[in-house]
Backbone bond lengths (Angstrom), bond angles and torsions (degrees), N, CA, C in turn:
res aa  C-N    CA-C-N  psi(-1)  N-CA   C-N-CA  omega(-1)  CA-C   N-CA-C  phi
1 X - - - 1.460 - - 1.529 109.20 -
2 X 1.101 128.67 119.79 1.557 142.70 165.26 1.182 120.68 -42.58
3 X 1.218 144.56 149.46 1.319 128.91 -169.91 1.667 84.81 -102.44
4 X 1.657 126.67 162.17 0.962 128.56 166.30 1.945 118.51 -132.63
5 X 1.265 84.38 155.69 2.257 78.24 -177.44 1.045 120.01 -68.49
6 X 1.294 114.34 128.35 1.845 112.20 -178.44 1.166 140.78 -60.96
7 X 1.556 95.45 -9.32 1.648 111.43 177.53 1.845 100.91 -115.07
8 X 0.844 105.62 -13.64 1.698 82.10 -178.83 1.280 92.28 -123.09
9 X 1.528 148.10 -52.00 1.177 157.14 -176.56 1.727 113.28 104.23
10 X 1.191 114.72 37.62 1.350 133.48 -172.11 1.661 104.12 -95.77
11 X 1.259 120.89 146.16 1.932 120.12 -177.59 1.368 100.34 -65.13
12 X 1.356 99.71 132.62 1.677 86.65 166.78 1.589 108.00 -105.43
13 X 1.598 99.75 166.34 1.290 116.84 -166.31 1.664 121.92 -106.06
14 X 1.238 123.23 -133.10 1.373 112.15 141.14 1.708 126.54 -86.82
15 X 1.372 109.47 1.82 1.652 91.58 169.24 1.324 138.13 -106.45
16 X 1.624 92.47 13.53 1.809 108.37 151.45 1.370 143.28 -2.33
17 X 1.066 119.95 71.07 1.548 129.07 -171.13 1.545 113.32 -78.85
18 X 1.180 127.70 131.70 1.471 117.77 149.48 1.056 127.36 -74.89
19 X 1.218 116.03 167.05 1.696 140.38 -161.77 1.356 126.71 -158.66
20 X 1.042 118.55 106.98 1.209 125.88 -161.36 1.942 101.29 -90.02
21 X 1.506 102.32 135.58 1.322 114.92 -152.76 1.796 96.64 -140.31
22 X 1.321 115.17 107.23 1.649 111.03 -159.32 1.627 112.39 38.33
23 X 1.446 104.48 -128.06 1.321 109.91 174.35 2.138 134.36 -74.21
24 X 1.582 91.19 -16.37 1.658 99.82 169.01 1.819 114.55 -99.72
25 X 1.156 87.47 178.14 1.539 103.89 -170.23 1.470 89.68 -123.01
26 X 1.579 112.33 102.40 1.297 105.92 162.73 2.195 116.25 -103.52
27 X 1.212 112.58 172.23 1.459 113.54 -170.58 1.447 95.45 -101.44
28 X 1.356 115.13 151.18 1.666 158.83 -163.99 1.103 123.20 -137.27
29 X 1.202 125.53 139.61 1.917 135.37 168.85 1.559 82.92 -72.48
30 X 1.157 96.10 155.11 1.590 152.60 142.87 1.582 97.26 -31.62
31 X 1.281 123.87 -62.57 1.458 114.90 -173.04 1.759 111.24 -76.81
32 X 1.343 124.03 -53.22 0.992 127.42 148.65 1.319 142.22 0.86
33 X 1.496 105.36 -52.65 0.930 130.48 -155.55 1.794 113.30 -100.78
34 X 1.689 94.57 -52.55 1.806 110.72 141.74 1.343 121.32 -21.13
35 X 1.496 103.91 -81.24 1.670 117.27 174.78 2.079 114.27 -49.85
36 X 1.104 124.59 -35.30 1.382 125.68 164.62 1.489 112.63 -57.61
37 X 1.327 118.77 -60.52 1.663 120.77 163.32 1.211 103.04 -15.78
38 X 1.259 82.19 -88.91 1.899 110.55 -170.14 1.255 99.96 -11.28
39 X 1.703 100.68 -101.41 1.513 108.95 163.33 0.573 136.17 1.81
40 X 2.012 130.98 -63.79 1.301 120.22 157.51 1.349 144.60 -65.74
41 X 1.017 102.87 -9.07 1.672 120.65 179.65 2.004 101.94 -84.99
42 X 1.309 93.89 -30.75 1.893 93.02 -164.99 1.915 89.25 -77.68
43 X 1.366 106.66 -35.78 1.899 85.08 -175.45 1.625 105.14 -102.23
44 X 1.101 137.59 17.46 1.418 133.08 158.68 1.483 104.30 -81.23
45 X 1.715 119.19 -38.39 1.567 108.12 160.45 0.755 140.74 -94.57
46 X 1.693 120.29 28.27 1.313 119.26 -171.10 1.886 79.19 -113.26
47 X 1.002 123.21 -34.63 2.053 118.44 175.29 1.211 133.25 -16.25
């Protein structure tokens, strides 16, 4: 069984990121994971 991303549900590959989700660490694409950055970076400077 493939592991898949927790937010999009896409196979992941080798650029598998974790993500911490309440108390677990679940795994993420590479793109996914980009777009969360992002995200966090766009409302820590918008504060």
């Amino acid at each position: 069984m493939e592991l898949r991303c927790y937010l999009c549900d896409e196979e992941l590959g080798k650029d598998a990121k974790p993500f911490k989700v309440g108390m677990k660490e679940e795994m993420i694409c590479g793109e996914c994971y980009t777009k969360t950055v992002n995200r966090r970076k766009a409302l820590d400077g918008s504060a």
